[in-house]
Backbone as CSV, one residue per row, in Angstrom:
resi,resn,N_x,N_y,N_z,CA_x,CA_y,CA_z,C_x,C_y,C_z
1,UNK,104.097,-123.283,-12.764,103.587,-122.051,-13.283,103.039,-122.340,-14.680
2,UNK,102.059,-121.998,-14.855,101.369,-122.036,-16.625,99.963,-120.802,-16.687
3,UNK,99.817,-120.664,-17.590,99.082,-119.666,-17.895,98.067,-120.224,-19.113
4,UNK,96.904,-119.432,-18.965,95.902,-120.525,-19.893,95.057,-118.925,-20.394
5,UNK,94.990,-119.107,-21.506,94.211,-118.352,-22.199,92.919,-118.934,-22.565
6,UNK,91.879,-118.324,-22.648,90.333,-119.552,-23.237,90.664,-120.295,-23.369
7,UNK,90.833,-120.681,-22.127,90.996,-122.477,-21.533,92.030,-123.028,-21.929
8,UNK,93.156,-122.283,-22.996,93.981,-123.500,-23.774,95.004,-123.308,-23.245
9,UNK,96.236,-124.005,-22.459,97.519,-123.691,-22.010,98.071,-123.158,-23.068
10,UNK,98.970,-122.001,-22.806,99.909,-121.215,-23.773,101.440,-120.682,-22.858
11,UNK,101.371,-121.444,-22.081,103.039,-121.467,-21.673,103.497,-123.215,-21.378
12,UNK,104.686,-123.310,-21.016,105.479,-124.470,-20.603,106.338,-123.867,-19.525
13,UNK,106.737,-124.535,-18.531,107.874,-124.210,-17.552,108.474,-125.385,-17.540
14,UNK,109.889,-125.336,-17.714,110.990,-126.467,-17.023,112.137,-126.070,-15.797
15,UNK,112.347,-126.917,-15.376,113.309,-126.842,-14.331,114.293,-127.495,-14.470
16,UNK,115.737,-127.811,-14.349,116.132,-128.649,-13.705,117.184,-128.317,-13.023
17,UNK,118.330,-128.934,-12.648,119.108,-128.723,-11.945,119.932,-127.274,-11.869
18,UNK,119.925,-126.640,-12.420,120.803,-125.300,-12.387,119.665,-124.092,-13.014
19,UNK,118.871,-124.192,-13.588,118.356,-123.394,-14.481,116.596,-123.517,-14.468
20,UNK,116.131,-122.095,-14.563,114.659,-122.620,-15.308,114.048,-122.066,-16.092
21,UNK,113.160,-122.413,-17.386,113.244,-121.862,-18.833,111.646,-121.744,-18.206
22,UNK,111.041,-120.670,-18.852,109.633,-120.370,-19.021,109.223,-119.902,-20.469
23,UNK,108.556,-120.654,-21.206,107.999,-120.184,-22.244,106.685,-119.981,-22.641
24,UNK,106.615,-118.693,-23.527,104.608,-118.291,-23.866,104.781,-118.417,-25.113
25,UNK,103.722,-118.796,-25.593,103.486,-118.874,-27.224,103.915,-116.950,-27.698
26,UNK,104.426,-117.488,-28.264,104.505,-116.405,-29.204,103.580,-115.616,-29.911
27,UNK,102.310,-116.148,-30.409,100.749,-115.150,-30.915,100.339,-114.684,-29.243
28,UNK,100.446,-115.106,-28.203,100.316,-114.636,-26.847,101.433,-113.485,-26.752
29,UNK,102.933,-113.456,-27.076,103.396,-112.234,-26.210,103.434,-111.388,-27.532
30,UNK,103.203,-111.936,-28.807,102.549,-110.588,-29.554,101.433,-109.888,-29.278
31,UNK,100.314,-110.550,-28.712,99.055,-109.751,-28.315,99.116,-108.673,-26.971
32,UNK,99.835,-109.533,-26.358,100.233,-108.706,-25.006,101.238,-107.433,-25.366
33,UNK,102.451,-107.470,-26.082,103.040,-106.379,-26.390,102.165,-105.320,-27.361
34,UNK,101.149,-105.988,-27.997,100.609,-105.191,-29.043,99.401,-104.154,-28.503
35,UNK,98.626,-104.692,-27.372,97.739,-104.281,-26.375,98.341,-103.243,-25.474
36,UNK,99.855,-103.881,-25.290,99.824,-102.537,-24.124,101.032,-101.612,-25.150
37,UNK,101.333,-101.378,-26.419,101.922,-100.803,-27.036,103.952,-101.109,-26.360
38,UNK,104.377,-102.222,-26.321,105.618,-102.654,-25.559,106.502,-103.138,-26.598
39,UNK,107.512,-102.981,-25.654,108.401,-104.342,-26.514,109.480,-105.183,-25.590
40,UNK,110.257,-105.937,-26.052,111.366,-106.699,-25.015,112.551,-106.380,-25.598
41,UNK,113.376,-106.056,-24.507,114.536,-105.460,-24.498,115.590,-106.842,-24.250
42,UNK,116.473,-107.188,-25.096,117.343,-108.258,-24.533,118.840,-107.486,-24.494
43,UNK,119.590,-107.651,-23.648,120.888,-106.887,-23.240,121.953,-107.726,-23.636
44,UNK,122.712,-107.748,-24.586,123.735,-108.031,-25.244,125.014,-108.257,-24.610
45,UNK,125.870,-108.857,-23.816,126.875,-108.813,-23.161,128.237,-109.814,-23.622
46,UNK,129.201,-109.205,-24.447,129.938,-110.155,-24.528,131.645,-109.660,-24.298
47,UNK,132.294,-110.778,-23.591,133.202,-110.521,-22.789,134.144,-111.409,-22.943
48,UNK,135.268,-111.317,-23.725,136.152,-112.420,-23.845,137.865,-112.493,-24.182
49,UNK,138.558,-113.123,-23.995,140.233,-112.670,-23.745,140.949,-113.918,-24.357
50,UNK,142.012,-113.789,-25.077,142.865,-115.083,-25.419,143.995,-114.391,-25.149
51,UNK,144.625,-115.604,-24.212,145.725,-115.143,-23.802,146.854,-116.068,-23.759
52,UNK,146.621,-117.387,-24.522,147.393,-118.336,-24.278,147.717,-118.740,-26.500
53,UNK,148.568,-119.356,-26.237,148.988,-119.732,-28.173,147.595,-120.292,-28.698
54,UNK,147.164,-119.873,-29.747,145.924,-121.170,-29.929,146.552,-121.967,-31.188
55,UNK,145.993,-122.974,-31.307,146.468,-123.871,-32.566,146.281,-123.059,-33.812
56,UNK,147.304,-123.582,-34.716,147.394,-123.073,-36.312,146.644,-122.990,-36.557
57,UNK,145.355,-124.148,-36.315,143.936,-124.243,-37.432,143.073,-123.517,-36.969
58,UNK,143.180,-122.712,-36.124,142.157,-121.396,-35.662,143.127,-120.141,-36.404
59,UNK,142.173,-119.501,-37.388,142.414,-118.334,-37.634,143.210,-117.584,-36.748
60,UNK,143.724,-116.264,-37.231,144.688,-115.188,-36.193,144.035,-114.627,-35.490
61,UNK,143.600,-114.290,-33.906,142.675,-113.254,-33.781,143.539,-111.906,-33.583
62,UNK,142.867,-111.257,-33.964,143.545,-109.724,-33.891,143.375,-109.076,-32.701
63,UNK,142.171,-109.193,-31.871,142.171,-108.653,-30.865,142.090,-109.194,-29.645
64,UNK,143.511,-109.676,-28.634,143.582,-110.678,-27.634,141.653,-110.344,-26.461
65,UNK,141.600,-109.218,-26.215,140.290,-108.852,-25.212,139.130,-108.225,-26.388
66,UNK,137.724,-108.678,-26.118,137.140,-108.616,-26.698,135.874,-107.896,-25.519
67,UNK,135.206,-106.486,-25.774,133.939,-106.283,-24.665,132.906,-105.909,-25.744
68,UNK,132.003,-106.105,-25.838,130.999,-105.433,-26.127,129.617,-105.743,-25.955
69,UNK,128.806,-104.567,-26.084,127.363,-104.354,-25.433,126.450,-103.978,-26.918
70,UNK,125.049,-104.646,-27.188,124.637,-104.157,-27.737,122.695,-104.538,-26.715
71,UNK,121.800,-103.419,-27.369,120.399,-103.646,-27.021,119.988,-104.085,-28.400
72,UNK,119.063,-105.390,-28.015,118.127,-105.526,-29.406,117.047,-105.282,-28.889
73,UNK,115.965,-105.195,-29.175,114.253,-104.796,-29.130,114.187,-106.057,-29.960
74,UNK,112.740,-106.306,-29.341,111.147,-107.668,-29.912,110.278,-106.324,-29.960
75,UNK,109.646,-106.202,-30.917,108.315,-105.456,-31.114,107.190,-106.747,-31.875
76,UNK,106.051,-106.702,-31.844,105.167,-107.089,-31.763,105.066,-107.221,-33.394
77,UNK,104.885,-108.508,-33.791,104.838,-108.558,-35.059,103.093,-108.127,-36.118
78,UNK,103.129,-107.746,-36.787,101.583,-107.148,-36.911,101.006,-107.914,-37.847
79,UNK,99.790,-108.401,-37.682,98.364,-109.305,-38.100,98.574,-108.954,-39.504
80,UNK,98.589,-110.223,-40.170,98.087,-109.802,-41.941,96.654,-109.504,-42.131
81,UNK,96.135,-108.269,-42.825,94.959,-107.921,-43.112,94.312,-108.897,-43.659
C-alpha cells in the first residue's frame, strides 16, 4: 500500500510478524484534515492491577487497580502566513 501525491511517495507501510504500521507524512494528513475541516481521535485506554509485594526500590503505589479512559484530538496544524 503507498500513496503518492504529485508523483512523490508520502506514505511507508511495514509489516512484520504480528503487526502492521502505516505511515503519511504529516504536511499530507494536515492538508487532508484541513480540507475536509477533521480531526483524529485517539482513545486512551489504560488498565492495570498490582497485586503481588513489589520490591523496596519501587515507590509505594497507592492504588493496587488502576482504569482509566481519556480522548485526545489531532487537529490540523495551521500554515504560517
Amino acid at each position: 500500500m503507498e500513496y503518492l501525491l504529485n508523483g512523490e511517495m508520502v506514505s511507508v507501510h511495514y509489516i512484520n510478524e504480528t503487526d502492521q504500521f502505516f505511515y503519511l507524512r504529516k504536511d499530507v494528513v494536515d492538508m487532508i484534515l484541513s480540507k475536509f475541516h477533521g480531526k483524529i481521535r485517539h482513545h486512551l485506554y489504560e488498565r492495570r492491577m498490582v497485586n503481588e509485594k513489589l520490591p523496596d526500590t519501587v515507590p509505594t503505589v497507592k492504588d493496587c487497580f488502576v482504569q482509566k479512559e481519556k480522548d485526545v484530538f489531532y487537529v490540523a496544524t495551521p500554515k504560517p502566513s
